[in-house]
C-alpha positions as CSV (number, residue, x, y, z in Angstrom):
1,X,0.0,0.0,0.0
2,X,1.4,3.5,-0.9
3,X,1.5,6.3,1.1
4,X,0.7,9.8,-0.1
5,X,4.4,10.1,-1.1
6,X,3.9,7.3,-3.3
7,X,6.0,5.2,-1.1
8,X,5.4,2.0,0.9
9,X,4.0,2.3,4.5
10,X,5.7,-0.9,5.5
11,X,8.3,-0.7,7.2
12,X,11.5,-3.1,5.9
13,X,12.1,-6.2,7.1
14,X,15.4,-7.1,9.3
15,X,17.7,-10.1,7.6
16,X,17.3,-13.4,9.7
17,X,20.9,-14.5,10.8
18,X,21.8,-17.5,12.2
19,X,21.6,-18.3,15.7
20,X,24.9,-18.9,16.8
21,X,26.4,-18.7,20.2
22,X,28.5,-15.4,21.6
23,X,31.8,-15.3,20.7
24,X,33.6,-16.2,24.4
25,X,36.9,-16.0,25.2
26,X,38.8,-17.6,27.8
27,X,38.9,-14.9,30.0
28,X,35.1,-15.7,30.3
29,X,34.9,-19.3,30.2
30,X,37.5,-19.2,33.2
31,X,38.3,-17.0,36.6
32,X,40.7,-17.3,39.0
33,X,39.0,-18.2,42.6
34,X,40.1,-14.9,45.1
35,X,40.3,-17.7,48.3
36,X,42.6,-20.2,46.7
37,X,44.0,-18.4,43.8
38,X,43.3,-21.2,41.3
39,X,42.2,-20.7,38.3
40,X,38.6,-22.8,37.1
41,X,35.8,-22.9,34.9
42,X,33.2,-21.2,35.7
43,X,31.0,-23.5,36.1
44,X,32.6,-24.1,39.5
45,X,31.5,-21.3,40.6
46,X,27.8,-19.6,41.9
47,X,25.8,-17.6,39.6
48,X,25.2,-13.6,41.1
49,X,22.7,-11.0,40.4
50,X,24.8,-8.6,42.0
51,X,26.1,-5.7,40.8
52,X,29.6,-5.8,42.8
53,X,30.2,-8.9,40.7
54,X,31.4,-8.4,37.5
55,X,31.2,-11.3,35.5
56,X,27.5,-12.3,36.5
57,X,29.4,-15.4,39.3
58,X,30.5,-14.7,43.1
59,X,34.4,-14.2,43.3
60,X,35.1,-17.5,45.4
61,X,35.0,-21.0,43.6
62,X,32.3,-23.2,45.7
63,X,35.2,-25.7,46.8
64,X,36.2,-22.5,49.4
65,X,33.2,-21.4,50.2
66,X,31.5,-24.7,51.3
67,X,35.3,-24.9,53.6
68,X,35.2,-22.1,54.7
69,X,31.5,-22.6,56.1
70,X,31.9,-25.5,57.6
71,X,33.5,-26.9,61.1
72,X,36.4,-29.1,61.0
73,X,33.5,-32.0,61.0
74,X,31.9,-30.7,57.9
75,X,28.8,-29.3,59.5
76,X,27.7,-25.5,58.5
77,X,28.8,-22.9,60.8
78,X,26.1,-20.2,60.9
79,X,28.4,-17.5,61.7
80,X,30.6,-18.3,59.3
81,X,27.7,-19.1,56.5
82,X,26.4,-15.4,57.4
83,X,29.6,-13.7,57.3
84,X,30.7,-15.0,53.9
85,X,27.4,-14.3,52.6
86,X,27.8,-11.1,53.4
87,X,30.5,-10.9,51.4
88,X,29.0,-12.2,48.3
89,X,26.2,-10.2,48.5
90,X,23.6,-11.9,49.1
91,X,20.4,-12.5,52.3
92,X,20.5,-15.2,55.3
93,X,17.2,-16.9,55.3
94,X,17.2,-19.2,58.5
95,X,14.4,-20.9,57.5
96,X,15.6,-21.5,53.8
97,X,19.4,-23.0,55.3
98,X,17.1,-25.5,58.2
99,X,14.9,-26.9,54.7
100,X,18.1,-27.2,52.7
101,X,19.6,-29.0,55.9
102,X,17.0,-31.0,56.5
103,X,17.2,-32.0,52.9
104,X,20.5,-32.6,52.9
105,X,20.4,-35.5,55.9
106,X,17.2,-37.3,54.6
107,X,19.2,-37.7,51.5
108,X,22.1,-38.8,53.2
109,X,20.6,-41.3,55.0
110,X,18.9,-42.6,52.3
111,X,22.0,-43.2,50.4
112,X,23.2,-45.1,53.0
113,X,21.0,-47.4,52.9
């Protein structure tokens, strides 16, 4: 249909291009942990929504974080749990760490079975 330029009212169509993945680099398929030092995929580490953390993952692989939260016989220390999720930015929910707890054990003990 033309307009009263004599042109058409449509507007143009975008070209499809193929869905590929992002070009990544190493830099972001890899970070060094700030606990340990070591450098490891990031899958080995938590996902973040905050802002403080730059590339979208908390800055401390999940190796260090689950020792640093725990006792010397691998229960969670609260204190500790609260402080380092402090640092990572993100909300202590006692009821939320009892469930996950609780969930934890029954699946322990059913493993041991």
């Amino acid at each position: 249909m033309a307009g009263w330029n004599g042109k058409s009212k449509q507007k143009p169509v975008a070209k499809k291009t193929s869905k590929s993945r992002p070009n990544t680099t190493l830099k972001d398929k890899y970070a060094v942990c700030l606990m340990c030092g070591k450098t490891k995929t990031m899958n080995q580490y938590y996902a973040s929504n905050s802002l403080l953390h730059k590339n979208s993952h908390v800055p401390y692989c999940k190796e260090c974080i689950r020792r640093v939260c725990s006792n010397e016989d691998g229960r969670i220390d609260v204190e500790k749990f609260k402080q380092i999720l402090k640092e990572i930015d993100r909300p202590f929910i006692y009821n939320v760490l009892s469930a996950t707890y609780a969930e934890y054990v029954n699946n322990m003990k059913s493993k041991a079975r």
